[in-house]
DRENPAFI-400804 format. One line per field, with one value per residue (C-alpha): residue in one letter; y, z, x; residue number from 0. Coordinates in steps of 0.25 Angstrom, whole numbers, plus 5000, padded with zeros to 4 digits. Layout:
// residues N
r <- A / ...
v <- Y / ...
w <- Z / ...
u <- X / ...
k <- NUM / ...
This chain:
// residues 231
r <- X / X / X / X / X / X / X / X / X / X / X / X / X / X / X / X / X / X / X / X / X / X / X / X / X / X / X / X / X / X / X / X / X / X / X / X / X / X / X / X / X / X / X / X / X / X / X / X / X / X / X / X / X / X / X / X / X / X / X / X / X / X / X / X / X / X / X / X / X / X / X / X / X / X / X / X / X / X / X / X / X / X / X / X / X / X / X / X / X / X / X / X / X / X / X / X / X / X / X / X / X / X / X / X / X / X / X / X / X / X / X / X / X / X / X / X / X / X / X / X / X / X / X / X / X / X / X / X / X / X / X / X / X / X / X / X / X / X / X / X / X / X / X / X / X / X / X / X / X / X / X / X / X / X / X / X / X / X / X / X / X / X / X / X / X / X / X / X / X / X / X / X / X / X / X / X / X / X / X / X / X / X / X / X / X / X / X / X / X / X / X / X / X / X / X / X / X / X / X / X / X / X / X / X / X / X / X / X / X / X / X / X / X / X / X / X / X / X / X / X / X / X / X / X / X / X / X / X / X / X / X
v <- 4966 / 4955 / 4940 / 4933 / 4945 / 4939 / 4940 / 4934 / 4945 / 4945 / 4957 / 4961 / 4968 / 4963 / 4977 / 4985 / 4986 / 4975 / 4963 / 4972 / 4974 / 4958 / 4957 / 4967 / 4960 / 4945 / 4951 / 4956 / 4941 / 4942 / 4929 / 4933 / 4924 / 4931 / 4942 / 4946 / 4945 / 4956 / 4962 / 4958 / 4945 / 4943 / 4956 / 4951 / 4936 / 4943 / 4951 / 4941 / 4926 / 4917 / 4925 / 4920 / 4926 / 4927 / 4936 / 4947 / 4939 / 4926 / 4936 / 4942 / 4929 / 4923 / 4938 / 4942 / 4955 / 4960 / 4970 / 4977 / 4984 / 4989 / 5002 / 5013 / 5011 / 4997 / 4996 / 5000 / 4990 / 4980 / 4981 / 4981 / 4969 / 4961 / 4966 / 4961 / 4948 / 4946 / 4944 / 4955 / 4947 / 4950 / 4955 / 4954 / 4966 / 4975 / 4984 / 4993 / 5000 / 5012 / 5024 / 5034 / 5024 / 5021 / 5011 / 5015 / 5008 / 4994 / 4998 / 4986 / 4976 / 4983 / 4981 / 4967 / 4968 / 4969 / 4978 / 4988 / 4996 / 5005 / 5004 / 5011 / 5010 / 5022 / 5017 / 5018 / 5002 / 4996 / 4983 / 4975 / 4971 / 4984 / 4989 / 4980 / 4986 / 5001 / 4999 / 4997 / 5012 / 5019 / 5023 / 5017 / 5024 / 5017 / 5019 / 5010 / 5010 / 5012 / 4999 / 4992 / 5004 / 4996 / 4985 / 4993 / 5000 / 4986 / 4980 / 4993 / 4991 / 4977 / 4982 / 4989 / 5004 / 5015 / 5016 / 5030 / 5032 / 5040 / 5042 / 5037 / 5051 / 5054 / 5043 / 5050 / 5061 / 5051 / 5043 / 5056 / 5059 / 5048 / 5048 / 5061 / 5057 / 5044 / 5050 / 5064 / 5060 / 5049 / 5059 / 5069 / 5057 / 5053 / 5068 / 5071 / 5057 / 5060 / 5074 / 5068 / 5056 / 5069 / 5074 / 5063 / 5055 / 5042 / 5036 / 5047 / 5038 / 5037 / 5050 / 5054 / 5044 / 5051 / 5065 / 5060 / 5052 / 5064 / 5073 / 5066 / 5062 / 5079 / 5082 / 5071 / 5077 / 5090 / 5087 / 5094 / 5108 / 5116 / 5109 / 5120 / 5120 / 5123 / 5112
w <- 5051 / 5060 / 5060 / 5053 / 5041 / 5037 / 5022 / 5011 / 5005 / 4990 / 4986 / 4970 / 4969 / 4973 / 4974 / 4986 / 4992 / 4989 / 4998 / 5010 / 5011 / 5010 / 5021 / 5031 / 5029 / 5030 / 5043 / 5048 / 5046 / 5030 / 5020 / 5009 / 4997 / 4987 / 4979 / 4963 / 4958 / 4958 / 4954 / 4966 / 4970 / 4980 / 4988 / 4988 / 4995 / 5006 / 5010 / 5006 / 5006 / 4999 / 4995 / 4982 / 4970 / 4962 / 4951 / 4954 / 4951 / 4959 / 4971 / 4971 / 4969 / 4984 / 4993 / 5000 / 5000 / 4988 / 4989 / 4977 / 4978 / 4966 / 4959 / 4958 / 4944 / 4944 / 4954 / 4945 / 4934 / 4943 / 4951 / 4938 / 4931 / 4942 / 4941 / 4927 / 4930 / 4940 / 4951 / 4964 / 4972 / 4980 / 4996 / 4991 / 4999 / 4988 / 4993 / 4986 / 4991 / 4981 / 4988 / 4977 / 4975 / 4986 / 4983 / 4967 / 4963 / 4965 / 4960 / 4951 / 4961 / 4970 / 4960 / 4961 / 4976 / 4980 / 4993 / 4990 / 4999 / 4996 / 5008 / 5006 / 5016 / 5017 / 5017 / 5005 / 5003 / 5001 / 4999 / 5009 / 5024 / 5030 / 5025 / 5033 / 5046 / 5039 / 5036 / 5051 / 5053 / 5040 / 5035 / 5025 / 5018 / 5015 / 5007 / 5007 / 5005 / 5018 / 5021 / 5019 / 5025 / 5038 / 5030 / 5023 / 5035 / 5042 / 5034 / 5033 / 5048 / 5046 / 5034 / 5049 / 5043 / 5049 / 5040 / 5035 / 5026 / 5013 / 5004 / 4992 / 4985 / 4992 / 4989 / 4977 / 4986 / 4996 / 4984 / 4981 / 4996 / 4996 / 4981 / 4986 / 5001 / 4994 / 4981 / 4985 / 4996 / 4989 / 4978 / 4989 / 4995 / 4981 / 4977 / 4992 / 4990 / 4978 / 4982 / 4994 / 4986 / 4976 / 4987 / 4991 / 5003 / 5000 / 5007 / 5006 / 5008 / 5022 / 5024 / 5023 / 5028 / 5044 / 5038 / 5028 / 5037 / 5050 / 5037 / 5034 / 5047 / 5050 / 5038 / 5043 / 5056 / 5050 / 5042 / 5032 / 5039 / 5034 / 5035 / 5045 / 5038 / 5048 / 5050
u <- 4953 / 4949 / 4956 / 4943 / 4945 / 4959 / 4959 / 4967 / 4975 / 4981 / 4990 / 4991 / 5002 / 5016 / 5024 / 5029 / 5017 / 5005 / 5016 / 5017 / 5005 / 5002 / 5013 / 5007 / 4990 / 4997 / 5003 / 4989 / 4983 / 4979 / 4982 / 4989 / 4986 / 4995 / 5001 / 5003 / 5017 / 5026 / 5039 / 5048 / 5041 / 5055 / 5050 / 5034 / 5040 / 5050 / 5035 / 5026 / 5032 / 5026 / 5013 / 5008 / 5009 / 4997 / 4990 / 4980 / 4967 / 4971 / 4976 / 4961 / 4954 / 4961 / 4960 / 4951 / 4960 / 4967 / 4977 / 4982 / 4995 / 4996 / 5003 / 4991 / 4993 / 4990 / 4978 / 4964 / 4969 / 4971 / 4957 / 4953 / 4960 / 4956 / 4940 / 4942 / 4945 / 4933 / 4943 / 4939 / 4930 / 4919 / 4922 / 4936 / 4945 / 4955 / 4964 / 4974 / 4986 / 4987 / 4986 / 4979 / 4966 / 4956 / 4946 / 4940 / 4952 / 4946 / 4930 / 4934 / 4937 / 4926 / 4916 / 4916 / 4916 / 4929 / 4931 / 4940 / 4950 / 4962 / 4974 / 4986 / 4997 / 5005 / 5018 / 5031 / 5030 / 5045 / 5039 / 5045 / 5042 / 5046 / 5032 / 5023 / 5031 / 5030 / 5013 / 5013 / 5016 / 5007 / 4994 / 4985 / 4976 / 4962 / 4951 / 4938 / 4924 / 4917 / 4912 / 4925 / 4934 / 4936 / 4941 / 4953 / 4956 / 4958 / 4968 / 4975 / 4977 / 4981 / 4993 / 4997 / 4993 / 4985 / 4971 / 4969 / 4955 / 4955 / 4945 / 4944 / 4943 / 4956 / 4965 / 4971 / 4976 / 4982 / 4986 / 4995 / 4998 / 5005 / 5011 / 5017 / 5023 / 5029 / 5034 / 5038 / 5047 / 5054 / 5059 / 5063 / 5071 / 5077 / 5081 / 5088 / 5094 / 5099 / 5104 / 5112 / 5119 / 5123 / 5130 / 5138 / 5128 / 5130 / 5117 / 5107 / 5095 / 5099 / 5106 / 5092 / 5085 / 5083 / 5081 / 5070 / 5061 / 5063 / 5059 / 5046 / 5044 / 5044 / 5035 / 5023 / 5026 / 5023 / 5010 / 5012 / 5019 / 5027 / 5042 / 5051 / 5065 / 5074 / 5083
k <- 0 / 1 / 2 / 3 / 4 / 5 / 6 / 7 / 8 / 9 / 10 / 11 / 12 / 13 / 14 / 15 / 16 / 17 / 18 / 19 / 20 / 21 / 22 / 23 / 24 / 25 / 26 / 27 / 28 / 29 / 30 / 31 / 32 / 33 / 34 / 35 / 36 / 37 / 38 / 39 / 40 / 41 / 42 / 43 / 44 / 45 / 46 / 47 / 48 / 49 / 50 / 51 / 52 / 53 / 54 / 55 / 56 / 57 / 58 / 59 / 60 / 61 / 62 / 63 / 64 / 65 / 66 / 67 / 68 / 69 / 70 / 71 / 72 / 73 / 74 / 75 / 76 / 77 / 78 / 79 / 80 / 81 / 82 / 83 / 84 / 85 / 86 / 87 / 88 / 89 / 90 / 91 / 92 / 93 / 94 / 95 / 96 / 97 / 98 / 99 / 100 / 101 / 102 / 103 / 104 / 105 / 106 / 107 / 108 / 109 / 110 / 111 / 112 / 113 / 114 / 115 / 116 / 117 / 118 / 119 / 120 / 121 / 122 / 123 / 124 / 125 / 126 / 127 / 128 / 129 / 130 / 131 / 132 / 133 / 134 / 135 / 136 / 137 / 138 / 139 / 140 / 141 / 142 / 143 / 144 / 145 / 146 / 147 / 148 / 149 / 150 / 151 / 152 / 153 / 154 / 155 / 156 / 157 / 158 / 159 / 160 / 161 / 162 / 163 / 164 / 165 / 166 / 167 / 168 / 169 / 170 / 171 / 172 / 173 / 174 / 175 / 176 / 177 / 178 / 179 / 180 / 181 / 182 / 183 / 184 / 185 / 186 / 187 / 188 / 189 / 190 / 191 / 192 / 193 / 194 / 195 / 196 / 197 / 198 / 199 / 200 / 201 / 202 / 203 / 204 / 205 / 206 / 207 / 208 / 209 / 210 / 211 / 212 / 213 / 214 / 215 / 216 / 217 / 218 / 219 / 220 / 221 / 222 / 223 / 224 / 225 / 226 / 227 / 228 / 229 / 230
């Protein structure tokens, strides 16, 4: 996006993900103008100092951008609340993070001319400033209409990431793609962990720290081959 398409950027949704991303647009030019409250208001400052804190409805009325950072759980009530209460504004962008939903989540804020876009950053987010630097070197998968794709794709770019287009019929596949890459490996990691500290390794987190990451970084290599198991 060019320096005259600077927007003004309000983020509902004060977890792990929704002030990292704040972080990594205010660092691309965008003015943030503020953030819903949140369960660790300590972790959103050291990220986001000084942001204000301000409920959903006011967020939406001063952006031009609203990013919903929300549980997928949370996301269709949400659009739908604020729809309700007349707030999505016309030419007004909204972009959720969740990876499973492309755009027909936000029919309600669309149908009051909101411009929907779906971005979701492919990264585990911890929810501290290590993410910004980690979105520097991942994907985000993006989903839009046609007319407003170039649009998504650009502030995917400025979060630092790669733009990867799905389909909006298969963003419940990715959705589980990535449910299973994130969920899958962190029990394998809690069960061998576990298994270790059994047998008297007092720190297996980084005993297996190297033979994790060489073991993923293998299997990506791989794409998908049959793993040779010879040692």
């Amino acid at each position: 996006m060019s320096a005259a398409s600077r927007l003004g950027v309000g983020i509902i949704g004060a977890g792990r993900v929704g002030p990292v991303v704040g972080a990594a647009l205010a660092g691309a030019g965008h003015a943030l103008t503020g953030i819903t409250a949140g369960s660790d208001p300590d972790r959103v400052e050291a990220i986001l100092p000084g942001i204000p804190v301000l409920a959903a409805d006011e967020i939406v009325r001063r952006s031009e951008l609203v990013i919903l950072a929300l549980p997928s759980e949370e996301l269709g009530g949400v659009v739908a609340g604020l729809a309700e209460l007349g707030a999505w504004q016309v030419g007004q962008l909204v972009l959720h993070t969740a990876p499973g939903f492309g755009v027909e989540v936000l029919a309600p804020a669309a149908s009051r001319g909101a411009i929907p876009l779906a971005v979701h950053p492919a990264i585990a987010f911890t929810g501290t400033s290590i993410d910004v630097r980690q979105l520097h070197d991942a994907f985000a998968a993006v989903t839009a209409p046609a007319a407003v794709l170039p649009i998504a794709q650009a502030l995917a770019v400025e979060l630092g990431c790669e733009p990867v287009v799905i389909a909006e019929a298969d963003r419940p596949a990715y959705g589980e793609a990535i449910a299973t890459a994130t969920e899958f490996s962190a029990s394998v990691v809690r069960q061998s962990t576990s298994l270790l500290r059994d047998v008297g390794v007092t720190a297996p987190g980084r005993y297996l720290s190297t033979l994790v990451h060489s073991a993923v970084d293998r299997a990506l290599q791989d794409g998908g081959a049959e793993p040779d198991l010879e040692l």
